[in-house]
DOMARZA-23123 format. One record per atom (N, C-alpha, C): residue number from 1; residue in one letter; atom name; x, y, z. Coordinates in pm, whole numbers, plus 50000, padded with zeros to 5 digits. Example, Ala and Ser with C-alpha at 12.3 -4.5 7.8 and 13.67 -1.06 7.14 Angstrom:
% residues 2
+-----+----+----+-------+-------+-------+
!   i ! aa ! at !     u !     v !     w !
+-----+----+----+-------+-------+-------+
!   1 !  A !  N ! 51319 ! 49431 ! 50780 !
!   1 !  A ! CA ! 51230 ! 49550 ! 50780 !
!   1 !  A !  C ! 51320 ! 49670 ! 50780 !
!   2 !  S !  N ! 51285 ! 49775 ! 50708 !
!   2 !  S ! CA ! 51367 ! 49894 ! 50714 !
!   2 !  S !  C ! 51290 ! 50003 ! 50787 !
+-----+----+----+-------+-------+-------+
This chain:
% residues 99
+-----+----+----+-------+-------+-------+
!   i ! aa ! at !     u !     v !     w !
+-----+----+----+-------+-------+-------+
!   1 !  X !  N ! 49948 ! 51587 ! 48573 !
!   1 !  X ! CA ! 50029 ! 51482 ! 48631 !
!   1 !  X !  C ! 49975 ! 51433 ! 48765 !
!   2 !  X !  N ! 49878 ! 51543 ! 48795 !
!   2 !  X ! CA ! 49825 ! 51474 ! 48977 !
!   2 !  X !  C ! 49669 ! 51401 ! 48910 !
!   3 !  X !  N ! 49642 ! 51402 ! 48825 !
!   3 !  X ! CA ! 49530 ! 51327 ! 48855 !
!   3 !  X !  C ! 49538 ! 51105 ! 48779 !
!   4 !  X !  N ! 49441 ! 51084 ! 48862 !
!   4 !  X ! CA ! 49465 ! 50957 ! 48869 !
!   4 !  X !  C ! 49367 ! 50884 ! 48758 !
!   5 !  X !  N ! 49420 ! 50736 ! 48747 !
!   5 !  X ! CA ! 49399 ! 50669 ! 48642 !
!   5 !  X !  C ! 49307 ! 50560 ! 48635 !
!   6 !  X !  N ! 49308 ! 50414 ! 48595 !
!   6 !  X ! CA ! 49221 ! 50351 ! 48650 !
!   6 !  X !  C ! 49293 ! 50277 ! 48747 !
!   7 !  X !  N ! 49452 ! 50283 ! 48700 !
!   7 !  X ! CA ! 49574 ! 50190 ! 48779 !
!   7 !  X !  C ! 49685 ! 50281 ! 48899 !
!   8 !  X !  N ! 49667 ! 50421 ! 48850 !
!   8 !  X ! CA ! 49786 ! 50490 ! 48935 !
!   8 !  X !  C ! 49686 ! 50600 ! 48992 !
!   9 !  X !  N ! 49719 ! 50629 ! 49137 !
!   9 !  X ! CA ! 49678 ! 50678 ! 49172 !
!   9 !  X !  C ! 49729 ! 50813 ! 49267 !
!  10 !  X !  N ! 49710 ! 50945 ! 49258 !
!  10 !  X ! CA ! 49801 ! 51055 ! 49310 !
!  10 !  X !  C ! 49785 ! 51062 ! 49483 !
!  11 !  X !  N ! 49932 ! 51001 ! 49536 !
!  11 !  X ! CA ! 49895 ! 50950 ! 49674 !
!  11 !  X !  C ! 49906 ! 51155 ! 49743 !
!  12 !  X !  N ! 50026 ! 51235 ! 49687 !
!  12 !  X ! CA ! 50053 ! 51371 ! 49738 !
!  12 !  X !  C ! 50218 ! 51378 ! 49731 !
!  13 !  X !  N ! 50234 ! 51492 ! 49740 !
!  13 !  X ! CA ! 50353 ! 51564 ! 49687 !
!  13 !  X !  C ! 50442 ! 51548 ! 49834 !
!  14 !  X !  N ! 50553 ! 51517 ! 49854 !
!  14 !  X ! CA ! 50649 ! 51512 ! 49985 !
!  14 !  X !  C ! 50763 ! 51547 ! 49942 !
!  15 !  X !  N ! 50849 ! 51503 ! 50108 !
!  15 !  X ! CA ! 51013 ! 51583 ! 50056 !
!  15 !  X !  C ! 51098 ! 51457 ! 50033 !
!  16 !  X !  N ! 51020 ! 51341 ! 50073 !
!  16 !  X ! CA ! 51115 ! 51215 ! 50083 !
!  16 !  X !  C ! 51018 ! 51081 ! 50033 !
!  17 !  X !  N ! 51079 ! 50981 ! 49966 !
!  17 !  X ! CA ! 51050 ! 50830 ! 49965 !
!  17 !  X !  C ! 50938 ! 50807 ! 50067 !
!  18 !  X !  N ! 51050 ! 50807 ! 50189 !
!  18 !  X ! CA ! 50964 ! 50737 ! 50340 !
!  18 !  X !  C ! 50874 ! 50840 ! 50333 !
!  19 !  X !  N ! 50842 ! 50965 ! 50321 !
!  19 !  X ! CA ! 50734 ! 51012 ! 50332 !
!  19 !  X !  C ! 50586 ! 50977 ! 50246 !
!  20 !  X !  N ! 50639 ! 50958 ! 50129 !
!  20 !  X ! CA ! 50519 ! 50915 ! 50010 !
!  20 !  X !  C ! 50483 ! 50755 ! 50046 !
!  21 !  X !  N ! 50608 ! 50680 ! 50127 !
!  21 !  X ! CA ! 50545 ! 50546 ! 50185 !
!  21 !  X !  C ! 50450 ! 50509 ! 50285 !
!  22 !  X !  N ! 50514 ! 50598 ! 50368 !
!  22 !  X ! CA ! 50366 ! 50634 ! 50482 !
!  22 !  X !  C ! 50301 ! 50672 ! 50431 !
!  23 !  X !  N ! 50250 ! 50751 ! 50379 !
!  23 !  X ! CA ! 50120 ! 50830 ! 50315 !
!  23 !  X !  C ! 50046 ! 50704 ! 50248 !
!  24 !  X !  N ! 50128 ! 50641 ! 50165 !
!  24 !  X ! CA ! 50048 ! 50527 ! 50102 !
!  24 !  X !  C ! 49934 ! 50431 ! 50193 !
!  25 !  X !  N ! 49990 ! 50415 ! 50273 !
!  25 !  X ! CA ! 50009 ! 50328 ! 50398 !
!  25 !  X !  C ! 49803 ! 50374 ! 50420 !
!  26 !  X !  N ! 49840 ! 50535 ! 50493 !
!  26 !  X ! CA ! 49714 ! 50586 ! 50536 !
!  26 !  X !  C ! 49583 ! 50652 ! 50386 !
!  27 !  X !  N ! 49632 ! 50631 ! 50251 !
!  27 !  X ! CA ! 49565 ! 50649 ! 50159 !
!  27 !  X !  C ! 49418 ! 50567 ! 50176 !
!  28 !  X !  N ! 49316 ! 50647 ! 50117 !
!  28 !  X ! CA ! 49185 ! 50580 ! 50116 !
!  28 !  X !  C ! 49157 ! 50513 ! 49935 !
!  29 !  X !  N ! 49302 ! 50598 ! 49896 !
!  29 !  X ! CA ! 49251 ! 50557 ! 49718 !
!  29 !  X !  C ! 49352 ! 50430 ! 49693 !
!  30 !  X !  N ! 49379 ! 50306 ! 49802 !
!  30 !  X ! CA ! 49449 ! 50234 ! 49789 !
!  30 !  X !  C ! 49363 ! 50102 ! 49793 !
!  31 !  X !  N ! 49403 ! 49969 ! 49854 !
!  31 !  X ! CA ! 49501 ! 49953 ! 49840 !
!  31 !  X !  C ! 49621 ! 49946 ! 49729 !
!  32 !  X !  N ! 49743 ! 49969 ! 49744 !
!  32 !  X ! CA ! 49842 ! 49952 ! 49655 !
!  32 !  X !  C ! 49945 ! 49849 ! 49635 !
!  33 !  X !  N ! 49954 ! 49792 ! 49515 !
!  33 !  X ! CA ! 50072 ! 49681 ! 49501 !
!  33 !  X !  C ! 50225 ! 49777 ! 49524 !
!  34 !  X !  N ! 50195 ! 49849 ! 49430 !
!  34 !  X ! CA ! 50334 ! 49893 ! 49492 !
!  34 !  X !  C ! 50312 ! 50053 ! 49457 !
!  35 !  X !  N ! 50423 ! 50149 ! 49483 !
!  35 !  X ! CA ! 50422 ! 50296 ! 49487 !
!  35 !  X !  C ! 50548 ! 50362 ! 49440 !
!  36 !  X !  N ! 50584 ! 50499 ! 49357 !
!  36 !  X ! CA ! 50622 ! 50540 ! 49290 !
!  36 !  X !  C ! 50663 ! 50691 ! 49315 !
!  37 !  X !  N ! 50782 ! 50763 ! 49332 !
!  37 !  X ! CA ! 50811 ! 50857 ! 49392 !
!  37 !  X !  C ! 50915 ! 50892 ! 49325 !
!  38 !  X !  N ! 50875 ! 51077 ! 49251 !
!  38 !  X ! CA ! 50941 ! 51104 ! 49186 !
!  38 !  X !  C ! 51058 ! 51186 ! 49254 !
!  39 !  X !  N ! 51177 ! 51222 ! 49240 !
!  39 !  X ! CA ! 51273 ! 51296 ! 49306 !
!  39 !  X !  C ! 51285 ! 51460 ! 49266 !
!  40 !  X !  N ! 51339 ! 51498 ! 49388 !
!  40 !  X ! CA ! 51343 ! 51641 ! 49348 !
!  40 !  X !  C ! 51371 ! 51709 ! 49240 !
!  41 !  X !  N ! 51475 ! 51615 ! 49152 !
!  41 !  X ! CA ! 51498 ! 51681 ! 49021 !
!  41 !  X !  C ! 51407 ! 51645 ! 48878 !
!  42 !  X !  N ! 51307 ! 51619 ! 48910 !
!  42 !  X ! CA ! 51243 ! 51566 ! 48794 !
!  42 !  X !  C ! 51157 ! 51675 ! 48790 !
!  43 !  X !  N ! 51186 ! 51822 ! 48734 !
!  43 !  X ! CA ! 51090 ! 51911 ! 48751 !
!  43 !  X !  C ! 50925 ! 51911 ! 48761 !
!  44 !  X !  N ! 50862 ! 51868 ! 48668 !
!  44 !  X ! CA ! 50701 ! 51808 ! 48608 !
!  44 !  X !  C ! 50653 ! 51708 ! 48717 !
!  45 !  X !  N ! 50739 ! 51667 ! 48775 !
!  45 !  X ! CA ! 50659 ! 51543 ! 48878 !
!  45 !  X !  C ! 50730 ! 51553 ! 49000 !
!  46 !  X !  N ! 50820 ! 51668 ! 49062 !
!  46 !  X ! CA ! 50915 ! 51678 ! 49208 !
!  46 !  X !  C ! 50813 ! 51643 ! 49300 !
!  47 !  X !  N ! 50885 ! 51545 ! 49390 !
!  47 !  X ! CA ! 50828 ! 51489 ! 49456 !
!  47 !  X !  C ! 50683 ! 51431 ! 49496 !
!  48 !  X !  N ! 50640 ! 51444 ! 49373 !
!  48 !  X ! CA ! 50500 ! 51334 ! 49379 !
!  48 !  X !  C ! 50499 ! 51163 ! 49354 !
!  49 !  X !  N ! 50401 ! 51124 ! 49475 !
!  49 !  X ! CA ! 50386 ! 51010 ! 49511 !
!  49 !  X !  C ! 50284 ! 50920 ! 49402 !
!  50 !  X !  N ! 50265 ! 50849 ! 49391 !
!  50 !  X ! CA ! 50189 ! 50787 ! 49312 !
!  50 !  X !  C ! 50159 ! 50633 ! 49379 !
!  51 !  X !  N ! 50047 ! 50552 ! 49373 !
!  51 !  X ! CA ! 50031 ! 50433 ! 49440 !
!  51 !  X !  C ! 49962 ! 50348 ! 49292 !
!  52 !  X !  N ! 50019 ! 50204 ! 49248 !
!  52 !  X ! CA ! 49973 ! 50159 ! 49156 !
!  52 !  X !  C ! 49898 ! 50038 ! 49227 !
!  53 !  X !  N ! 49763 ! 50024 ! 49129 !
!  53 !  X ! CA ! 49673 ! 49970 ! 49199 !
!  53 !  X !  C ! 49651 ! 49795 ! 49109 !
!  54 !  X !  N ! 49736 ! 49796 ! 48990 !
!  54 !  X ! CA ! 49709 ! 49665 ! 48917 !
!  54 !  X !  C ! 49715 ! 49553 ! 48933 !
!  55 !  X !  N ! 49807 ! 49538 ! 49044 !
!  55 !  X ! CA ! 49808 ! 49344 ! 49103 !
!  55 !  X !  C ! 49951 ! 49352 ! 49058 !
!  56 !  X !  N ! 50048 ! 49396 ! 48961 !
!  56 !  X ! CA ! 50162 ! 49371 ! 48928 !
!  56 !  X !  C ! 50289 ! 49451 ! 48968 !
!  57 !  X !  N ! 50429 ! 49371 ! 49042 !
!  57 !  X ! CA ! 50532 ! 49437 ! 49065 !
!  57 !  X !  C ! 50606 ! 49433 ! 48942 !
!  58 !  X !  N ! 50646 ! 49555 ! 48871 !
!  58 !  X ! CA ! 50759 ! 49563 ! 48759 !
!  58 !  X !  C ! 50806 ! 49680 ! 48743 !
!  59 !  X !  N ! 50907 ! 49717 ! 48809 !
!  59 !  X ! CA ! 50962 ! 49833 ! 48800 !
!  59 !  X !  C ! 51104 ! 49836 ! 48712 !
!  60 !  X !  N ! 51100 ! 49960 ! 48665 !
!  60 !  X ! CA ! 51173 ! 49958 ! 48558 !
!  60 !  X !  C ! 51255 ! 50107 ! 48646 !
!  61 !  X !  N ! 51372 ! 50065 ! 48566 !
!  61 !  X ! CA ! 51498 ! 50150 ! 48585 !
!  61 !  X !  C ! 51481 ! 50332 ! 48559 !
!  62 !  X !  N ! 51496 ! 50430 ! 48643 !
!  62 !  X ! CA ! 51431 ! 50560 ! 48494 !
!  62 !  X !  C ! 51529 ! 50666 ! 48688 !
!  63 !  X !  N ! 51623 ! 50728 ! 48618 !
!  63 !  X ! CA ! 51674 ! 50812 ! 48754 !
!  63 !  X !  C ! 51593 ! 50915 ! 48786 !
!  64 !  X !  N ! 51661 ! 50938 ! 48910 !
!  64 !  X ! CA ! 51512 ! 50961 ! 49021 !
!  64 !  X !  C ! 51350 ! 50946 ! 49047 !
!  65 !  X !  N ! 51387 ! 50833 ! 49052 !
!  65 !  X ! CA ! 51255 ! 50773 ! 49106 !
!  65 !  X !  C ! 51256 ! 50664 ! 49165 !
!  66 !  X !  N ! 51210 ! 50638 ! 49261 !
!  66 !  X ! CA ! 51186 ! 50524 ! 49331 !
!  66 !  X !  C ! 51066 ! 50465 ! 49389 !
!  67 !  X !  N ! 51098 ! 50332 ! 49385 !
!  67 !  X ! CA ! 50934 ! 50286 ! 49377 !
!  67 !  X !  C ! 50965 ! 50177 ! 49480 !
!  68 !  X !  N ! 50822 ! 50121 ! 49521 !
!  68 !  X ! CA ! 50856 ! 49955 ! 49611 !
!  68 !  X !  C ! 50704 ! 49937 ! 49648 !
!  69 !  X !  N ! 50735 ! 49805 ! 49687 !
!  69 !  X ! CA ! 50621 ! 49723 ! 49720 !
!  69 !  X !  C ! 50535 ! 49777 ! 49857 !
!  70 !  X !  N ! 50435 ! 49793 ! 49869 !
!  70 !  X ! CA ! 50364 ! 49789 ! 49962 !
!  70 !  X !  C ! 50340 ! 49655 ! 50035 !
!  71 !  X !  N ! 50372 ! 49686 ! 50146 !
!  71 !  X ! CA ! 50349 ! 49538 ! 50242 !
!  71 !  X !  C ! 50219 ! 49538 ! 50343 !
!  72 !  X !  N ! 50099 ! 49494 ! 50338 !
!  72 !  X ! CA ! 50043 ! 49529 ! 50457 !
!  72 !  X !  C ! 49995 ! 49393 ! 50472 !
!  73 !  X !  N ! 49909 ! 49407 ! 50624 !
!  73 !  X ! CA ! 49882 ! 49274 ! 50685 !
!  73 !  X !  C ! 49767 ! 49225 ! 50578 !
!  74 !  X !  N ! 49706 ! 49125 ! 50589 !
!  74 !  X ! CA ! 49616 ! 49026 ! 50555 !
!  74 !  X !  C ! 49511 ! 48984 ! 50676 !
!  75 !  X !  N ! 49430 ! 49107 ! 50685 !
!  75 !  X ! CA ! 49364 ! 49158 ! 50811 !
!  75 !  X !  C ! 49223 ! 49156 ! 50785 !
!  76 !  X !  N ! 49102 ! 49089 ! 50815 !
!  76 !  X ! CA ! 49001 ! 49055 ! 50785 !
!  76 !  X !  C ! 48885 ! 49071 ! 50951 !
!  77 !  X !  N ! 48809 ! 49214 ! 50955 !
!  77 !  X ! CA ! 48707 ! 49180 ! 51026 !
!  77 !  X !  C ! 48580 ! 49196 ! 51004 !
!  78 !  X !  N ! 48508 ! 49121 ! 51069 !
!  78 !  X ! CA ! 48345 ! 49100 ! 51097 !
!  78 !  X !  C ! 48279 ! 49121 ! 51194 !
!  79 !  X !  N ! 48172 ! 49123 ! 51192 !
!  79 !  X ! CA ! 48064 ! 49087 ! 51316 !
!  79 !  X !  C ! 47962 ! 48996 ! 51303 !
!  80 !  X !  N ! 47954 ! 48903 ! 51372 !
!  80 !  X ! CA ! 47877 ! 48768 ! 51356 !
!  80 !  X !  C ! 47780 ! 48772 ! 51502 !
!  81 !  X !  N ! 47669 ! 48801 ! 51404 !
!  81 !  X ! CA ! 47525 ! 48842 ! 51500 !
!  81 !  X !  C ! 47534 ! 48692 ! 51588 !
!  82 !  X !  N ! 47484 ! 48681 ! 51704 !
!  82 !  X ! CA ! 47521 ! 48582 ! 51842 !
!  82 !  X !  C ! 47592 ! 48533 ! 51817 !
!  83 !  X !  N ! 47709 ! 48562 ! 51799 !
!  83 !  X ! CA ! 47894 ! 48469 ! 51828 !
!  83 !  X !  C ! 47933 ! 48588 ! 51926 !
!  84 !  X !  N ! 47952 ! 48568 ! 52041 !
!  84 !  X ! CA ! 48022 ! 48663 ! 52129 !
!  84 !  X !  C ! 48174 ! 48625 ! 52139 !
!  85 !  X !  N ! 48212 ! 48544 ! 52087 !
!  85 !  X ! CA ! 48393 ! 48530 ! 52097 !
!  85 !  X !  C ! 48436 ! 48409 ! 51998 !
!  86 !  X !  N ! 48507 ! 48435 ! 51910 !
!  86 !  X ! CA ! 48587 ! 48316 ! 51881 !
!  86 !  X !  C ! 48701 ! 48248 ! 51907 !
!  87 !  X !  N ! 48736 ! 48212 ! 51913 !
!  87 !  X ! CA ! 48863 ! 48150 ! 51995 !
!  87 !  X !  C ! 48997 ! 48129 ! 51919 !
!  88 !  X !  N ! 48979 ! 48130 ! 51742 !
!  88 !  X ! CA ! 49084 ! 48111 ! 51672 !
!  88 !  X !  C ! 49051 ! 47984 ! 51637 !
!  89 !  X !  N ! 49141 ! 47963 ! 51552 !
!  89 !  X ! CA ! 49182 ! 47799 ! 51472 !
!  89 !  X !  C ! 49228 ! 47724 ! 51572 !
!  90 !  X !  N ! 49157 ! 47598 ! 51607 !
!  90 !  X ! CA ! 49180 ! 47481 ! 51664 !
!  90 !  X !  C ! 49197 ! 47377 ! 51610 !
!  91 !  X !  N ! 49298 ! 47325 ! 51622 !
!  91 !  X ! CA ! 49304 ! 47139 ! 51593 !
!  91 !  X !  C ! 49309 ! 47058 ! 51717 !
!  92 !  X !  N ! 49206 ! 46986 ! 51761 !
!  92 !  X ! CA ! 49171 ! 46887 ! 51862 !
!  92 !  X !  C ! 49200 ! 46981 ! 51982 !
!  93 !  X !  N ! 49126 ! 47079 ! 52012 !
!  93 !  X ! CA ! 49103 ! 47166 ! 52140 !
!  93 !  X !  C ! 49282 ! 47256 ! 52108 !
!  94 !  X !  N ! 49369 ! 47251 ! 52067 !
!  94 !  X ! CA ! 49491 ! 47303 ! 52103 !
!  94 !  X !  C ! 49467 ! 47436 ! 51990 !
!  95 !  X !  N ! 49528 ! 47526 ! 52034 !
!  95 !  X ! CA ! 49540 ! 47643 ! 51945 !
!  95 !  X !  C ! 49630 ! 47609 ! 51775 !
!  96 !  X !  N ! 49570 ! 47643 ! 51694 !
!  96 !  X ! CA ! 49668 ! 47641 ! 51543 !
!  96 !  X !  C ! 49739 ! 47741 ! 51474 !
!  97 !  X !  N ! 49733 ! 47833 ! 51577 !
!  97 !  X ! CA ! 49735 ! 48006 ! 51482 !
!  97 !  X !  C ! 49916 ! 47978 ! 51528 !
!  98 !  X !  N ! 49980 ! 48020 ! 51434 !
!  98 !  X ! CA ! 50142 ! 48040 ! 51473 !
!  98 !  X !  C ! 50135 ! 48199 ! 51532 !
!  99 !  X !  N ! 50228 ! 48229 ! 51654 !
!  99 !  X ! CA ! 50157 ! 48402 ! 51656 !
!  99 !  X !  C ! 50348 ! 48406 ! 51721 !
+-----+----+----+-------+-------+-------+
């Protein structure tokens, strides 16, 4: 049950939800659309985390377990050999970035 698939992946075993959510968060076998956490009473799978990696949210009903979306930023860096600063999105010298 801990090993992983081409779509689910075994994030680690916790005592809580919020715990298997953070964990997701700092996983290297991610990123994840969304994540999957079995409850203490589900003997075969107590408290293991799981992170699904397919592009699709569809969670289905099944007691104790809970699942949800992973939210993270849309965070993109580089290094651009002689650009020492960029300044952001401009339209006609004024800043465009909403912050």
């Amino acid at each position: 049950s801990r090993d992983d698939t081409d779509t689910i992946k075994y994030i680690g075993t916790f005592s809580n939800y919020s715990a298997c959510a953070i964990a997701s968060l700092a996983s290297f076998k991610g990123p994840f659309t969304s994540i999957v956490y079995h409850g203490a009473s589900l003997d075969e799978f107590k408290g293991q985390c799981f992170g699904v990696t397919d592009g699709y949210w569809k969670p289905e009903a099944q007691s104790n377990v809970s699942t949800g979306v992973v939210v993270s930023q849309n965070v993109w860096r580089t290094h651009v050999p002689g650009v020492a600063r960029i300044p952001g999105l401009r339209k006609k010298g004024r800043r465009a970035i909403r912050a």
